[in-house]
C-alpha positions, -999 to 999 in steps of 0.1 A, spaced: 240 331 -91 251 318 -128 276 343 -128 295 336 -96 290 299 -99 305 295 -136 330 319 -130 339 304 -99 341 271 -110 365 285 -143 387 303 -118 389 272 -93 398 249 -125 422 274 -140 437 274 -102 440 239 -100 456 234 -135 486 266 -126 494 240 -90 498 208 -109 521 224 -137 539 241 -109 541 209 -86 558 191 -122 578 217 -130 579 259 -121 581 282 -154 607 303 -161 581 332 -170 555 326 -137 537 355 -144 526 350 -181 524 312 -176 495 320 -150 481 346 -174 485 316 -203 468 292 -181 440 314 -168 427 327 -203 429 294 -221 412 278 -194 383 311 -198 387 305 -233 375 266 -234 355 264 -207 337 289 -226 327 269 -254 323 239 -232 295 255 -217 285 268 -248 278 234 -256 261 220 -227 222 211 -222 200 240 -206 194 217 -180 206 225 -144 238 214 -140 247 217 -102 220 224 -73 196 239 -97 225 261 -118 217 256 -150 247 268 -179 245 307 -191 221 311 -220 228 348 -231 256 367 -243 253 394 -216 257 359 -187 290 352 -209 305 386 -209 299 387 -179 312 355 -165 340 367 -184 344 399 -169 342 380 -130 366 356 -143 392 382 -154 389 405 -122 397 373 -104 428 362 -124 442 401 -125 437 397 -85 455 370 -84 483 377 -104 485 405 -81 488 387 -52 511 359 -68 534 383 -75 543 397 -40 539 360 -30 566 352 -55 595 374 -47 595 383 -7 590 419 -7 615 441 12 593 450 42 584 411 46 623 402 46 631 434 72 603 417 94 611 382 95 650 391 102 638 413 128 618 386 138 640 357 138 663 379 160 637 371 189 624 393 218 655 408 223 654 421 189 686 427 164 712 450 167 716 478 143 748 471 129 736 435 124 706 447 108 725 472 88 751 444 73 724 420 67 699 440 48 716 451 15 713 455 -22 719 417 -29 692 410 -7 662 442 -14 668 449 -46 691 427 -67 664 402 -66 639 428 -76 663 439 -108 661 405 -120 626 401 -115 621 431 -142 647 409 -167 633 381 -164 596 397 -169 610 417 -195 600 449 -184 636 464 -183 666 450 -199 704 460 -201 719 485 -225 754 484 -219 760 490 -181 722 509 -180 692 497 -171 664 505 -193 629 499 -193 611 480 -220 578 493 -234 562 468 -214 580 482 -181 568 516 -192 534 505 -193 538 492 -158 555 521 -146 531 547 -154 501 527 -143 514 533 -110 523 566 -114 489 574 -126 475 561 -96 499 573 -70 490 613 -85 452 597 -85 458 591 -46 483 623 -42 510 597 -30 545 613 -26 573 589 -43 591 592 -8 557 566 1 549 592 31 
């Protein structure tokens, strides 16, 4: 019960800290600010409950008193912030699929026309976005008239191909 509680109440703090910076102002870099926020906020609430009395705390929770509660606190802390970041990132940018549904969508019952769909859905609006996603995140960057992927974006790129031979996933997706 230490565990979830402490790392709960890290992640929830961390959490509340990334909305009020992005309510004053949102980062450039989104992805590493959360990732900046998250870890510092692991990092000091760490030694703040280091230094609290081994009295309970909150309902009976008292702080973590061994090394092996901290690790892993830390450990349910990160899985948490990795999950999110996850999930902040497709939030971030629409992903194709969502924007093909919600056009489809906002064409009502009657659905949308093919030719309509075909002029509306193009490389300005499903991957343009997604190019400068990588630049900004500095996981690809221009040579010239060439895109070419930082170390960081190879990193990235063969975690998921890793896991897509891991799941025997065609690149085709089918």
């Amino acid at each position: 019960m230490i565990i979830l509680f402490w790392g709960s109440a890290l992640f929830i703090s961390a959490f509340l800290i990334h909305l009020v910076i992005w309510k004053i102002k949102l980062p450039k870099r989104q992805t590493k600010t959360i990732l900046q926020i998250f870890f510092a906020v692991l990092i000091i609430g760490t030694l703040v409950l280091c230094n609290l009395p081994d009295s309970p705390v909150f309902c009976g929770i008292t702080p973590p008193v061994s090394f092996a509660e901290y690790i892993r606190i830390s450990l349910f802390f990160t899985s948490l912030t990795l999950a999110y970041m996850i999930t902040y990132s497709a939030l971030e940018a629409d992903s194709p699929s969502l924007v093909i549904v919600t056009t489809i969508a906002n064409a009502g019952p009657k659905g949308l026309d093919k030719k309509c769909f075909d002029e509306l859905m193009n490389d300005d609006i499903l991957v343009t976005p997604r190019i400068k996603d990588l630049l900004l995140n500095k996981m690809a960057k221009m040579d010239g008239d060439k895109y070419v992927l930082t170390p960081k974006g190879v990193l990235f790129a063969r975690i998921f191909i890793i896991y897509r031979k891991i799941m025997n996933v065609s690149r085709k997706g089918g």
